[in-house]
C-alpha positions, 0 to 999 in steps of 0.5 A: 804924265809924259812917262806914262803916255806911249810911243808917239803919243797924243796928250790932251792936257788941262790946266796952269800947272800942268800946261806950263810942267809939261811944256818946260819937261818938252822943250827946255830938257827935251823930254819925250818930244815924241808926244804932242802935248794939246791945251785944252783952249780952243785957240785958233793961235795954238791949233796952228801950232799943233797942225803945223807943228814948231821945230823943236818944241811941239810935233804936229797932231793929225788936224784935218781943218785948213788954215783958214778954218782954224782962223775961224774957230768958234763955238758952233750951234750944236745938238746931237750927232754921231760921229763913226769912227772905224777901228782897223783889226789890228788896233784891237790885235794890239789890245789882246782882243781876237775880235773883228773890226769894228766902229767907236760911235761917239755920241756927241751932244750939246754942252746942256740942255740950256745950251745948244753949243759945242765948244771950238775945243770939243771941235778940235778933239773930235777932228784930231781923235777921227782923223788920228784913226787910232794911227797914234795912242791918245792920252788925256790928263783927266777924263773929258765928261761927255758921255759915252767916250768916257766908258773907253778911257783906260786908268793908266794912273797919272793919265788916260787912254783912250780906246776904242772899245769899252773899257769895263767890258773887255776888262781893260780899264785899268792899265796896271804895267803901266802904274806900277811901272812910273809910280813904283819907280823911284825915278818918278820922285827924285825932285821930291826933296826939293819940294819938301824943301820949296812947297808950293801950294798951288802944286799940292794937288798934282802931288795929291794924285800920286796919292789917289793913283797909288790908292787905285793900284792898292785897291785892285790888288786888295780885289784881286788878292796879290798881297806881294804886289798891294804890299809893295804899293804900301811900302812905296806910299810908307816910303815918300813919308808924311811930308808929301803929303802934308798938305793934303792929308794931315792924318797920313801916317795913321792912313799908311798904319791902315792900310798896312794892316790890310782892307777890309772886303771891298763889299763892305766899302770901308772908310779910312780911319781918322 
């Protein structure tokens, strides 16, 4: 996940395992402390954190609320609102789009219909998003479902992007350089011996997302028609061997014998043999 976020990035992070990874990756070996890694919690103790920043261990996020409003955090009576944020030329330069500025406007509702509330998280990522302004790329570990900001998050495999245009419209809803740059790259799975080794079942569904993003990969280049790069994919989920997969996927070396032969049309909407 770190690997795949950009330079200076922001990473709002859920989940045990994926919290505790990522903040042993940062602060005990020190890698990419240029990223501020967000728990999705809604603390008043770690937003202080994330403001101010600790040295060594988490870099300060764009928070625009005081200490004393941090201190007061809750869940706030919520209904309906817009909140407009503008996108400088630049940034959509920087997307290949020739384009004039322009404004994300995210419609922010209640968490239900039985619930008129907005959750002190929620509150903490539309601050940080807003006053961030599209200074700092930001990343998410899973998209947040809340309406219309999920059409502006791009599939960079292991996380996602936030933009701020739609995704699906301008083409840009899968990040491909970045996926087959950490998934293709061996690096990514020097530590797999030793969870062949040690499993651990808690942790098999993180793996099971190398899976599902090598899926994705092999599926648009199926689409697209560019076998030299869905055979490569293959190869590369032949190459990590059953074992990875294991627990999760039990039928694995038929799937990969599948696959090898090639999809069917993408109309058809094939099911993997059994």
């Amino acid at each position: 996940m770190l690997k795949s976020c950009g330079p200076d990035a922001i990473l709002f992070m859920d989940g045990d395992i994926v919290v505790n990874c990522l903040r042993y990756l940062q602060i005990v070996e020190g890698y990419r402390p240029d990223v501020t890694a967000l728990c999705t919690m809604g603390r008043a103790r770690l937003t202080l954190q994330y403001k101010y920043g600790v040295r060594g261990a988490i870099r300060p996020a764009p928070i625009s609320w005081s200490r004393e409003q941090i201190l007061d955090m809750q869940t706030y009576m919520w209904g309906t609102d817009t909140v407009d944020i503008p996108v400088p030329p630049e940034v959509l330069s920087a997307l290949g789009m020739n384009v004039p500025d322009t404004v994300l406007r995210w419609v922010v509702e209640q968490a239900s219909p039985q619930r008129t509330a907005l959750s002190a998280y929620m509150a903490q990522v539309i601050d940080i998003v807003e006053t961030n302004r599209w200074r700092r790329p930001i990343y998410l570990s899973a998209p947040m479902r809340v309406g219309y900001i999920d059409s502006c998050l791009q599939n960079c495999g292991l996380v996602y992007r936030l933009l701020p245009v739609s995704a699906a419209k301008y083409g840009l809803d899968l990040d491909t350089l970045t996926m087959t740059r950490v998934l293709l790259d061996s690096a990514s799975y020097r530590d797999l011996a030793a969870y062949k080794q040690h499993p651990m079942p808690r942790v098999s569904g993180v793996l099971y997302n190398y899976f599902n993003c090598l899926l994705t990969l092999a599926t648009h280049y199926n689409r697209s028609g560019n076998t030299s790069d869905y055979d490569a994919v293959v190869d590369r989920m032949a190459a990590l061997g059953p074992a990875f997969y294991e627990s999760v996927d039990p039928n694995y070396p038929a799937r990969i014998e599948w696959l090898r032969k090639g999809m069917p049309p993408m109309e058809d909407k094939p099911q993997p043999e059994p």
